[in-house]
N, C-alpha and C positions, 0 to 999 in steps of 0.2 A: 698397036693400041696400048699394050702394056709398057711398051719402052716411054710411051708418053704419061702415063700414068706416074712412074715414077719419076721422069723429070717434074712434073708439075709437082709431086709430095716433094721433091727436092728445094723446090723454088720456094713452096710454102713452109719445110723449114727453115728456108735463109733466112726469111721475113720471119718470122719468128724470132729466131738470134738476134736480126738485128733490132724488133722490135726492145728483148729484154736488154739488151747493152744501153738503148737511150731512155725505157721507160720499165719505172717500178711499176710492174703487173700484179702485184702480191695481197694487192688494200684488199680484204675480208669484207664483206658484205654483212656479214654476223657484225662487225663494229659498227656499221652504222644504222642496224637494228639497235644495237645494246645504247649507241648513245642517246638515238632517239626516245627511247622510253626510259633513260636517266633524266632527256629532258621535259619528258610530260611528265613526271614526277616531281623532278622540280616547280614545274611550273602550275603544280596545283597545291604543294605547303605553300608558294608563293602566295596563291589565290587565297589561302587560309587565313596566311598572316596581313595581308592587306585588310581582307573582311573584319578580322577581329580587330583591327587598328581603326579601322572606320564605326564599328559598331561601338567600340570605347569612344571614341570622340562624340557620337549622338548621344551618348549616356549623359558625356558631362558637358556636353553641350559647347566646347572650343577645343583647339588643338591645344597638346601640350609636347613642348620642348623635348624633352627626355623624351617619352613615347615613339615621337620621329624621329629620334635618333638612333632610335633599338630598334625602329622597323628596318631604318637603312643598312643597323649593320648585321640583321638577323639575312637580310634580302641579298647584303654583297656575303654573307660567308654562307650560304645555299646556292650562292650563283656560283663562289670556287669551290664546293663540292661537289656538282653537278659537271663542270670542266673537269674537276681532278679524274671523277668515277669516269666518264667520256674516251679521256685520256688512256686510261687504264686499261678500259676496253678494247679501246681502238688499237692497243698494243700489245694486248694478249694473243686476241684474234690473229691480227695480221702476224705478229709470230706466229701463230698454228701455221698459219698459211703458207710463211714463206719453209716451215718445214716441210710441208708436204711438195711443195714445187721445187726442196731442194736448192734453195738459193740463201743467200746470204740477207738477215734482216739491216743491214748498216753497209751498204755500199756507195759505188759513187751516184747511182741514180737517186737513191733516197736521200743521200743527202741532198744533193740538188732539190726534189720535193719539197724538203724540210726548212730549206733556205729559204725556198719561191713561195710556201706556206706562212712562215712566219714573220716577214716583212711586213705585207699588209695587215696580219693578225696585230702585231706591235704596236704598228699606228692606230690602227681601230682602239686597241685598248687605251692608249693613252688620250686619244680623241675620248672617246664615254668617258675614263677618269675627270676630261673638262667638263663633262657634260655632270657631271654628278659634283666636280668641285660647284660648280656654278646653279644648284637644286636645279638644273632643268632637266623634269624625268619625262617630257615626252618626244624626246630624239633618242632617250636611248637604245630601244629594243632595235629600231628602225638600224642608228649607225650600228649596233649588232651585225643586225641583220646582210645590211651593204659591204661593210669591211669583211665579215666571214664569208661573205660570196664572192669580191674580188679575190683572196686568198686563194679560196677553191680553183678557180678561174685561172689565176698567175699558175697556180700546180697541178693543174689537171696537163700541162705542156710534159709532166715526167711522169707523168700515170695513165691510168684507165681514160679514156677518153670523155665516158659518162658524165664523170668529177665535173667534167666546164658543166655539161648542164644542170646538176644541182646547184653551182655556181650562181650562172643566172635568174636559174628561180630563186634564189634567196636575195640575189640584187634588185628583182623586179614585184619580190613582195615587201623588202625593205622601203620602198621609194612611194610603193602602196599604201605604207605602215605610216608616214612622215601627214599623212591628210588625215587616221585616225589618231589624233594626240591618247585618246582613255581607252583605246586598244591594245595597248603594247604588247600586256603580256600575252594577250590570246595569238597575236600576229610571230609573238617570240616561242607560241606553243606550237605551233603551225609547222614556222621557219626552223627550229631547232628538233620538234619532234615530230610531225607527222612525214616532213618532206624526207628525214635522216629515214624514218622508219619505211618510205615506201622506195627510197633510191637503194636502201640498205636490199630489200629484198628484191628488188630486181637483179640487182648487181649477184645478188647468191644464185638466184634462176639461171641466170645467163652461165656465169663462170663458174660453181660450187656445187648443186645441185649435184650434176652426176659423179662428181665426188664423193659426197656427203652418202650418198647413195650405193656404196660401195658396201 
């Protein structure tokens, strides 16, 4: 019984090695806590500034030019500060992490990650860039939404497994989000903060927890 015991811990260390040689194990669940509540932050100055842009316009009773101009660009430079702070996070954490697991933060898995990440991220963004050259704001939260899910989805192939299903739900509330046009931001509050905040703490339960615990 004993001899068996330790081939079977043996067998589940192989798998293990071979699991970290093809996949970055390292992602921190704490980052996608922290990005998540960068994004419900953001996305309630959003709410602010919309309101106040709307309640100026009832005052004077038509749009003015300038006014939606400073909404737009008050709205794109809260949207890459919200990405930058996300960022930030997500790279702080997951370096704790990979310290404590002892591994390397820049290897060949992560890179791979990084690559399979930021293809569809690219295109997604320069898709919304057309979507905002062209004033039409009720696809954008939506292609948000889709392009950062397939991203997830292409990369979840050199990580956590989980990753593909935050994936999908971000593709399946996007395509959800494309029949509410005057919902965006609430569906982009959802898809960027509550879904990052409740996959962030699972992902810590499962792997971090008795770590953290220590």
């Amino acid at each position: 019984m004993a001899e068996q015991n330790q081939h079977l811990e043996a067998l589940q260390d192989i798998r293990q090695m071979m699991q970290r040689s093809s996949r970055f194990l390292s992602l921190s669940g704490l980052s996608g806590i922290a990005a998540g509540l960068w994004a419900l932050a953001g996305a309630f100055v959003a709410h602010h500034l919309i309101a106040e842009y709307y309640g100026d316009y009832n005052e004077a009773g038509n749009f003015s030019g300038f006014a939606f101009q400073q909404l737009k660009l008050h709205l794109f430079l809260l949207a890459g500060g919200v990405l930058a702070l996300a960022l930030l996070s997500a790279f702080y954490f997951t370096w704790r992490k990979t310290k404590e697991d002892k591994v390397p933060l820049w290897n060949h898995t992560s890179r791979l990650l990084t690559i399979n990440m930021i293809i569809p991220l690219v295109a997604g963004g320069v898709f919304v860039l057309a979507l905002l050259q062209h004033s039409d704001w009720r696809f954008i939260a939506p292609a948000c939404l889709v392009f950062y899910g397939l991203a997830l989805v292409n990369a979840s192939k050199y990580t956590l497994s989980d990753v593909r299903y935050l994936g999908i739900s971000e593709i399946i509330l996007g395509l959800v989000a494309t029949q509410y046009g005057n919902g965006g931001l609430y569906f982009w509050a959802i898809g960027f903060g509550l879904l990052h905040i409740i996959y962030g703490f699972i992902m810590w339960w499962k792997n971090e927890r008795k770590t953290s615990g220590r």
